[in-house]
C-alpha positions in Angstrom: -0.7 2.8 -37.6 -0.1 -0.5 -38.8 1.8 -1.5 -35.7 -1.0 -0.5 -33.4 -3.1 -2.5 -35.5 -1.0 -5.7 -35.2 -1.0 -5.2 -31.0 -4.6 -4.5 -30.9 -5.3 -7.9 -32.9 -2.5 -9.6 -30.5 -4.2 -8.4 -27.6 -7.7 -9.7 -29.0 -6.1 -12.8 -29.6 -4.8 -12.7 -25.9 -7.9 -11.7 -24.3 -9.8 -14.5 -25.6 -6.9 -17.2 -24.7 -7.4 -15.2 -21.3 -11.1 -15.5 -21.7 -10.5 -19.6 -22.0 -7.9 -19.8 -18.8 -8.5 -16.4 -16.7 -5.7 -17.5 -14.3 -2.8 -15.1 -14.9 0.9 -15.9 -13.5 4.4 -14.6 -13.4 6.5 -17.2 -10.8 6.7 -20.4 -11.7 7.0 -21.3 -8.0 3.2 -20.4 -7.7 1.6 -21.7 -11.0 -1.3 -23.5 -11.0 -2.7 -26.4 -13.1 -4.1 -24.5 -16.2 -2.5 -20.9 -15.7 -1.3 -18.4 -18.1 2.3 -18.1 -17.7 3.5 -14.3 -18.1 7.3 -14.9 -19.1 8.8 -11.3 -17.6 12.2 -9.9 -18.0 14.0 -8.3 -14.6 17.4 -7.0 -14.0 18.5 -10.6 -13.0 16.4 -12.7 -15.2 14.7 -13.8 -18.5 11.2 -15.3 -17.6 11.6 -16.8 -21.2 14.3 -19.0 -19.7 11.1 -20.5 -17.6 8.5 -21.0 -20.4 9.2 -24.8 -20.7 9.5 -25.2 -17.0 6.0 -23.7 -16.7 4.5 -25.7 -19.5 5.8 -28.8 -17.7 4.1 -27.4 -14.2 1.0 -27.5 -15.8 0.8 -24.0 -17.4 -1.8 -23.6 -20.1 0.6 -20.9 -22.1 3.3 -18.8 -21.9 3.5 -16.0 -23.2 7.4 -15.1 -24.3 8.9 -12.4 -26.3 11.7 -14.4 -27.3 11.3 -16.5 -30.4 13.8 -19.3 -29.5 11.8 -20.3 -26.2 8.7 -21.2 -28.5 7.0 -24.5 -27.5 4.7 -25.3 -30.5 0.7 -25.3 -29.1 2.0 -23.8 -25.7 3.7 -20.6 -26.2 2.2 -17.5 -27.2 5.1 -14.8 -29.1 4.1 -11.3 -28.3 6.4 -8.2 -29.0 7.0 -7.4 -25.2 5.8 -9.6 -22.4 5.4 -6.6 -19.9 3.4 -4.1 -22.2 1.3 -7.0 -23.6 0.8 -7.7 -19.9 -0.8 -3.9 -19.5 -2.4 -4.0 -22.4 -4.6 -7.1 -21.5 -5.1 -5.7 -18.2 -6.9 -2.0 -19.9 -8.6 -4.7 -22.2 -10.2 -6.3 -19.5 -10.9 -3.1 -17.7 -12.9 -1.9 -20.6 -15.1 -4.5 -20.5 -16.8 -2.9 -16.8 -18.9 -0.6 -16.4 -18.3 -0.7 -12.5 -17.1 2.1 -10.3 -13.2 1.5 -10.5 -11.2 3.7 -7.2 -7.6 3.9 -6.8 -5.9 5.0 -3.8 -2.3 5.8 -3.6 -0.5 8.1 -1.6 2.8 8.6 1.0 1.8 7.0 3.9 -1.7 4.4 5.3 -3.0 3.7 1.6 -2.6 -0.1 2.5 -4.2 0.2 5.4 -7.2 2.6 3.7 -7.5 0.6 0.8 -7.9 -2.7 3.1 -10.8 -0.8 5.2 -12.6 0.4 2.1 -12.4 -2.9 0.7 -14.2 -4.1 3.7 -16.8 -1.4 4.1 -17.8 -2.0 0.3 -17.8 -5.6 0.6 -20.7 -5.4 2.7 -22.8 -4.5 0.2 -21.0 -4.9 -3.0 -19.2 -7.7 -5.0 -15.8 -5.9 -4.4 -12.1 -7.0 -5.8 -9.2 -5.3 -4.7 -5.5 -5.5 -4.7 -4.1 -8.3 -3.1 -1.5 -7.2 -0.2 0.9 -4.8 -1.4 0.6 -5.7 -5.4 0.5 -1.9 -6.2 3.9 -1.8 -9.1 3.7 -2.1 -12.8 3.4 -5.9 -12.3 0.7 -5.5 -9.7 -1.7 -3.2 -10.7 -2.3 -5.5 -13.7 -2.6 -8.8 -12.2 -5.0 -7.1 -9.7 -7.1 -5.6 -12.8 -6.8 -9.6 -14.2 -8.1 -10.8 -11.5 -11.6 -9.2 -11.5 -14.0 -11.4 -12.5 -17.5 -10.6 -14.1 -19.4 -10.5 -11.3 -17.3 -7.6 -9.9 -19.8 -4.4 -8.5 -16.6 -2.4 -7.6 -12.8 -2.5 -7.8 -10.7 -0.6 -5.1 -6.9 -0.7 -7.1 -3.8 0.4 -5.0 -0.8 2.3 -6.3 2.4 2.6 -4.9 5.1 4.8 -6.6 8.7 6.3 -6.6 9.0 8.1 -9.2 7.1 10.8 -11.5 5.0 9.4 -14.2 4.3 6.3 -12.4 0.7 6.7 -11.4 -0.2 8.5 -15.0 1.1 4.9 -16.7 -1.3 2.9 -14.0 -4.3 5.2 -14.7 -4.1 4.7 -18.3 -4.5 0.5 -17.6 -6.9 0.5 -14.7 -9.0 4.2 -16.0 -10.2 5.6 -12.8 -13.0 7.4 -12.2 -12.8 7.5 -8.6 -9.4 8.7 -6.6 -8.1 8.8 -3.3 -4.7 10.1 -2.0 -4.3 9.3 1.5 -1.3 12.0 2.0 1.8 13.3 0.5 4.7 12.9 2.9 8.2 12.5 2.9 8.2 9.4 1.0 10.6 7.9 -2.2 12.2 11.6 -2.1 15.1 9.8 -4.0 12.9 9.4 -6.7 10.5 11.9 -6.8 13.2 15.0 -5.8 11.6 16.5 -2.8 8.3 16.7 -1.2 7.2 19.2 -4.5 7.8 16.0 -6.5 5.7 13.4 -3.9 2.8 16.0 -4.4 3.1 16.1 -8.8 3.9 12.2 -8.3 0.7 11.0 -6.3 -1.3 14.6 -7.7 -1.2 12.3 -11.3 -4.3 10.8 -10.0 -5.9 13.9 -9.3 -5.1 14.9 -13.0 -6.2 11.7 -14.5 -9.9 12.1 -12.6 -9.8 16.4 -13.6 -9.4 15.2 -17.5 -12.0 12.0 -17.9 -14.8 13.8 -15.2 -14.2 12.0 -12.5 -14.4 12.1 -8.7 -12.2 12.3 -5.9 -11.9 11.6 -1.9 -10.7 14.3 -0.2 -9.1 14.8 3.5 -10.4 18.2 4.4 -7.7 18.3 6.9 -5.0 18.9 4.3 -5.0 22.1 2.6 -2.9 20.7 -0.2 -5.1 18.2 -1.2 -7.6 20.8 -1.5 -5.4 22.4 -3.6 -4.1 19.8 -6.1 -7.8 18.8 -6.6 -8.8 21.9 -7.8 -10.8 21.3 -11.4 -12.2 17.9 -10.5 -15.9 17.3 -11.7 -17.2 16.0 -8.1 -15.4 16.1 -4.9 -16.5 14.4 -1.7 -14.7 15.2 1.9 -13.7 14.0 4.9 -11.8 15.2 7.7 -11.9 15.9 12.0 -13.2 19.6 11.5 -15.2 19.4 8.4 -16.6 17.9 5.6 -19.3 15.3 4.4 -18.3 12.9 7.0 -16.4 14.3 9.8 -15.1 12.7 12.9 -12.6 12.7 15.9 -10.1 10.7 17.8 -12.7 9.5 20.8 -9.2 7.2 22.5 -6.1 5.8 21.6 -5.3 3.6 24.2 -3.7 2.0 22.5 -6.7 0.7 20.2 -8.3 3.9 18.5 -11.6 4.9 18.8 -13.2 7.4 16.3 -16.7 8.8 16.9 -18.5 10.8 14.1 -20.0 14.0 14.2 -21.4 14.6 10.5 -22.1 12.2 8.0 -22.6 9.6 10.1 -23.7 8.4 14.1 -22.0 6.7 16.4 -18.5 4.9 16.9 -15.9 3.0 15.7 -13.5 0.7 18.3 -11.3 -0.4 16.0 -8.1 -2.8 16.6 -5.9 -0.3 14.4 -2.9 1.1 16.8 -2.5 4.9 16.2 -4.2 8.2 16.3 -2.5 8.7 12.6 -5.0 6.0 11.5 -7.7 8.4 11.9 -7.9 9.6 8.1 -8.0 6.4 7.2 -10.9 4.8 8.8 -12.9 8.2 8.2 -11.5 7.7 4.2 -13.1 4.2 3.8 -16.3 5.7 6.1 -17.1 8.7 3.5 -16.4 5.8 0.6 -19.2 3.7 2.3 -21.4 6.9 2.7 -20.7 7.9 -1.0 -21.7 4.6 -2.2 -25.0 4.3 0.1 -23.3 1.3 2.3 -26.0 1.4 5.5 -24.3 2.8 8.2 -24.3 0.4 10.6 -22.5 -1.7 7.9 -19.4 1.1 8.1 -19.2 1.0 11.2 -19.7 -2.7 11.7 -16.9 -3.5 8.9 -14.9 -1.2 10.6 -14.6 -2.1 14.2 -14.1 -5.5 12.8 -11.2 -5.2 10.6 -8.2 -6.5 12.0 -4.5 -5.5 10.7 -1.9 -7.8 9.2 0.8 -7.5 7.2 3.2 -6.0 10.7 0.9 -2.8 9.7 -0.2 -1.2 13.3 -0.6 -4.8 15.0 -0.8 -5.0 19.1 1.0 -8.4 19.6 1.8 -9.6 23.0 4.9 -12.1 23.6 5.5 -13.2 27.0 4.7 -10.2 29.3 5.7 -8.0 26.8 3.3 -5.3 24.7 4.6 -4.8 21.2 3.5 -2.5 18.1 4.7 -4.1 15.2 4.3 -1.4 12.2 7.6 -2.9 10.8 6.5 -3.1 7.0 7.5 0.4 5.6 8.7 3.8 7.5 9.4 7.2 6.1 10.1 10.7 8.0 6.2 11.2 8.0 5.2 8.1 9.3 8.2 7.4 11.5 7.7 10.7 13.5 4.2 10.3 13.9 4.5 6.9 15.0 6.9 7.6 17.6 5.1 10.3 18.7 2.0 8.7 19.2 3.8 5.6 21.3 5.0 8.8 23.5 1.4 9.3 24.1 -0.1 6.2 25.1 -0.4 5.7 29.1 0.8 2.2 30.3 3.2 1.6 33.7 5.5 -0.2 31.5 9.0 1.1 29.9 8.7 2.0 26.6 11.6 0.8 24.1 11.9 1.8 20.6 13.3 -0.7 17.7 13.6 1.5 14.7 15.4 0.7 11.2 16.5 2.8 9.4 14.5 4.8 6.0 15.5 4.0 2.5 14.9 6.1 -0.6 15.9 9.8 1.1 18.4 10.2 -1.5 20.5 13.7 -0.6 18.2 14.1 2.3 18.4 10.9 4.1 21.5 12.1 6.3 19.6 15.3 7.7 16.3 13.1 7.9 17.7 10.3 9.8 19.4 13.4 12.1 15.6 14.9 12.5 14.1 11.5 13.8 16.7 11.4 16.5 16.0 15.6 18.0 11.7 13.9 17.9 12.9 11.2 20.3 15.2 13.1 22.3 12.1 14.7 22.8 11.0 11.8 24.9 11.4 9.7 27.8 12.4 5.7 26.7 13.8 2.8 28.9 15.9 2.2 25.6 16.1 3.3 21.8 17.8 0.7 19.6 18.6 2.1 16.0 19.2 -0.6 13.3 21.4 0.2 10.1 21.6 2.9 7.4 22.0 6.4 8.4 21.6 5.5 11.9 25.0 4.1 11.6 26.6 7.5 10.7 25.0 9.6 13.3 26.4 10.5 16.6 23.9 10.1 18.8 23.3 8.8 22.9 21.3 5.4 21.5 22.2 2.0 20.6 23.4 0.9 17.4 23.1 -2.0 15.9 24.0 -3.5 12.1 21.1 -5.8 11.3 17.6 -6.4 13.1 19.4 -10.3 14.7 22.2 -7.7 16.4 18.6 -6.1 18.2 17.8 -9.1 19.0 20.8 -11.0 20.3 20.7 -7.4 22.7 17.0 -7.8 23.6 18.0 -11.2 24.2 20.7 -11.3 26.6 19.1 -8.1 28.4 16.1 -10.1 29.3 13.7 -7.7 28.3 10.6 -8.4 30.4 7.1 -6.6 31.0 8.2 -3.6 28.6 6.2 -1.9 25.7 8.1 -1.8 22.6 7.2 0.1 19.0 9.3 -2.0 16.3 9.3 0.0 12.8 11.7 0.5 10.0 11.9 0.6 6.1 10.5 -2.8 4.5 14.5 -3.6 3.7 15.6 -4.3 6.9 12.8 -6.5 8.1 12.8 -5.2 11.6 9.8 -8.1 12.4 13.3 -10.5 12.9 13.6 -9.0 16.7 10.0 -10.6 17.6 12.4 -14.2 17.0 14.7 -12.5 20.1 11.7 -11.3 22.6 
């Protein structure tokens, strides 16, 4: 008792040194005149070590957990750098009475979370996580960074492992959910595709025990099922639900046109027919929140991918889709099977890397992807590292995304359509150096 005590008056003590500089910082290489230095601990290193160097950069505090790095009037001793970190973060947090939504899920909660953020922006002061900052570290710093004139916060989690989304909820308390899918994602970690769904369904459970409400995808039966018990559910899907709508064209830009919910169309400059639940996610958020509809639909013709997430580039005379910045099973066969599908005169050329974090499965995984593009017609399939290696198979192999390269490279590939993807470890957005 008297321990939790002691933290909560170290974290009161925090919050109001947070209150005085609201600039929160854990790299040194990005600090900022008047910044709070967070002094973490990783595998590799002891942010402690840093605290001076931060004070000298211009660092207001830093706050250390190591006694011996104390700089007298600019270091501020906590018991656990990290945890104090959290704990600031659910402090602030408390202090809103704003609707807070987290999205997480296997594949497209980037991309979701990015189109809801814009569709509520619209009409709402809205923060929301910054690129991919969806960890333990992130979720935080993204909570940290809402100021008080917030109306709504849209916070991303990303996960590999069970428990992982029940420690976030308890910093950034929910009471809106959405999970975009659970597919064959971090099965290392979670042990199986029973373990994505308990994994990502830890959202579901925080909103069923604190009365919240949850985004559902009609589509998918299982997320029907694992939000069974929440207080208010609101639905979305291509056959039913509050907002329902269809694939209009993917060409290669899809085109979605509603049916229920709401009229007319969306052209966006997303690449994919698998993007579909996402831009009818952040539409039934918009509805949901009383966004005007021709604000939806504006915010989401407009929005315009980054991040090598389901960009159209064009180099030269050739057409590229560069989705390059994470791949699993799910979203690597329904990628490839969409660039099957799109009608253009030129040959099509696949640049896949290989998928981390299958664990036991990644062998038979990587052995699956190449039967779904036997299944097609390609001008060339180049397969980059990992598993791919291992495989006996009729494609090209290469070590490293530069081997790719050096091949598209001396092959002058001209006037072809290419789909570049791969696991966020092997960088696969290298080859664009090469074409």
């Amino acid at each position: 008792m008297f321990y939790n005590y002691f933290c909560f008056m170290k974290i009161e003590e925090l919050y109001q040194l947070y209150l005085e500089f609201p600039s929160v910082q854990t790299d040194t290489r990005k600090l900022k005149q008047g910044d709070l230095f967070f002094a973490l601990k990783g595998e590799h290193f002891n942010g402690n070590e840093f605290a001076r160097q931060a004070i000298d950069s211009g660092a207001a505090y830093a706050i250390i957990d190591e006694e011996k790095f104390s700089i007298p009037g600019k270091t501020f001793l906590v018991d656990n750098v990290l945890v104090s970190l959290q704990m600031l973060a659910k402090h602030h947090r408390q202090q809103f009475k704003i609707p807070f939504l987290a999205i997480t899920g296997s594949n497209g909660k980037t991309t979701t979370k990015e189109l809801v953020h814009a569709v509520l922006s619209t009409t709402y002061k809205t923060y929301t996580t910054e690129g991919n900052l969806n960890n333990h570290i992130g979720v935080p710093l993204t909570i940290l960074k809402i100021k008080a004139d917030a109306e709504m916060a849209v916070i991303e989690m990303g996960a590999n492992h069970q428990k992982e989304i029940a420690s976030y909820c308890e910093y950034a308390m929910p009471d809106y959910g959405l999970i975009t899918n659970c597919g064959k994602a971090h099965l290392e970690g979670f042990g199986g595709e029973e373990g994505v769904r308990k994994g990502k369904g830890e959202l579901f459970d925080y909103l069923r025990e604190h009365n919240g409400t949850a985004f559902i995808m009609s589509d998918y039966v299982y997320l029907q099922e694992m939000s069974r018990g929440i207080k208010e559910i609101f639905t979305y899907g291509s056959i039913n639900g509050d907002v329902v709508g269809q694939v209009v064209k993917n060409d290669p830009f899809l085109e979605v046109s509603f049916s229920k919910g709401l009229n007319g169309a969306v052209q966006s400059q997303l690449v994919g027919a698998y993007n579909l639940p996402n831009i009818l996610a952040a539409a039934a958020v918009g509805k949901y929140f009383s966004v005007d509809e021709s604000k939806i639909i504006e915010a989401l013709t407009q929005y315009s991918p980054s991040n090598s997430r389901s960009q159209l580039l064009v180099k030269g005379n050739n057409k590229i889709i560069l989705d390059a910045y994470n791949a699993n099973p799910s979203s690597m066969k329904v990628a490839i099977e969409n660039f099957s599908r799109i009608e253009d005169d030129r040959p099509k050329i696949l640049l896949l890397g290989a998928m981390a974090e299958l664990g036991d499965q990644s062998l038979e995984e990587h052995k699956f992807l190449i039967e779904v593009i036997r299944k097609h017609q390609w001008q060339n399939v180049l397969l980059v590292g990992g598993d791919f290696l291992k495989i006996q198979h009729p494609f090209l192999k290469f070590k490293s995304p530069e081997e790719a390269g050096e091949w598209l490279s001396k092959n002058h590939i001209e006037n072809s359509y290419l789909l570049i993807k791969g696991s966020r470890s092997f960088k696969m957005e290298k080859v664009l150096d090469y074409i």
